[in-house]
C-alpha positions in Angstrom: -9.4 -8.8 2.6 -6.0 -10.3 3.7 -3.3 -8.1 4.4 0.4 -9.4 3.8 3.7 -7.4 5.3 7.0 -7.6 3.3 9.9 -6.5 4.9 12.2 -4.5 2.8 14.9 -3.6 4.6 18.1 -5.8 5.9 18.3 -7.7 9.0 21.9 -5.4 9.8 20.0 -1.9 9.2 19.3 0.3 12.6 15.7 0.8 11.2 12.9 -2.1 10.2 10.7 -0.6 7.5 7.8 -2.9 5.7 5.5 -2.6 2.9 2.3 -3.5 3.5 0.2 -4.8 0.7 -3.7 -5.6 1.0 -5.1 -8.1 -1.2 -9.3 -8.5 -2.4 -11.1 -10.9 -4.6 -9.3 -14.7 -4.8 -5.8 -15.2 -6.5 -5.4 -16.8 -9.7 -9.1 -17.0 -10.0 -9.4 -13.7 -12.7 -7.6 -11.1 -14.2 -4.9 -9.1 -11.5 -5.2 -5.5 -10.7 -2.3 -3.9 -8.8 -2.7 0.0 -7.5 -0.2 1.9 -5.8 0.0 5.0 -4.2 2.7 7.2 -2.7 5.7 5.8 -4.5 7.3 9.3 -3.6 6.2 9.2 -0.4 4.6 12.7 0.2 1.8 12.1 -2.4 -1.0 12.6 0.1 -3.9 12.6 -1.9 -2.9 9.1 -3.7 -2.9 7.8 -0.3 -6.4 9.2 0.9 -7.9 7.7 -2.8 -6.5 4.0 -1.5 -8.3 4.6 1.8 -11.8 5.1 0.4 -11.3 2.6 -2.8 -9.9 0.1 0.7 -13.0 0.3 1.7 -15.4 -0.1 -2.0 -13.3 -3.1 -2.1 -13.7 -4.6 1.0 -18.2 -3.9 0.3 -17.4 -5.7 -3.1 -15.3 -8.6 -1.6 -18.2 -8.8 0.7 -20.8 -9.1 -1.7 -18.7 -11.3 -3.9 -18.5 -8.8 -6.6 -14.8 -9.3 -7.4 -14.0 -12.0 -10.1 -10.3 -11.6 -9.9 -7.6 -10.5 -7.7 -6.9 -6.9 -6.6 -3.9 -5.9 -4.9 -3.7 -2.4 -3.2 -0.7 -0.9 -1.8 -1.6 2.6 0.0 2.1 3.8 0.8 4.1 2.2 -1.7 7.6 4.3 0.1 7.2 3.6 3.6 11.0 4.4 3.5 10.4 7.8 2.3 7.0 8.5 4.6 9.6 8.0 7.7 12.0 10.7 6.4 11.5 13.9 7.9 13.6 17.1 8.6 12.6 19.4 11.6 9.8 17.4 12.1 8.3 18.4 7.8 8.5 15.2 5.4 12.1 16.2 3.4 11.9 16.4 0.2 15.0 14.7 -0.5 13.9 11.7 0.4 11.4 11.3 -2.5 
């Protein structure tokens, strides 16, 4: 598995957020398969299904069971997973 940050928010903003993406299998050598989860942020079971399928992919990788490339992204709004009002995610900022 290699793991890749992007930073998605400007250099000028008071707050540094950053996606992080984790990548299986070998680019360009297959087909590419991209999953998401939590693109509104509070989806919390999305984000516990890309914890265990994290770690079937990394026991496939392992193996050499992956032909192609597979990209996984387990909180797709890290933006939105730092909101929070009275210490309770806000639902505004999904």
């Amino acid at each position: 598995m290699r793991t890749q940050t992007h930073a998605i928010s400007a250099p000028s903003a008071n707050a540094a957020y950053q996606l992080t993406s984790l990548h299986f299998g070998t680019p360009g050598a297959g087909k590419k398969v991209y999953i998401q989860a939590a693109l509104h942020a509070d989806e919390v079971p999305g984000m516990l299904v890309a914890q265990f399928l994290r770690r079937r992919l990394s026991e496939l990788e392992a193996a050499g069971q992956i032909l192609g490339e597979v990209v996984l992204v387990p909180a797709a709004n890290p933006i939105g997973l730092a909101q929070a009002i009275h210490g309770a995610p806000s639902a505004a900022s999904t």
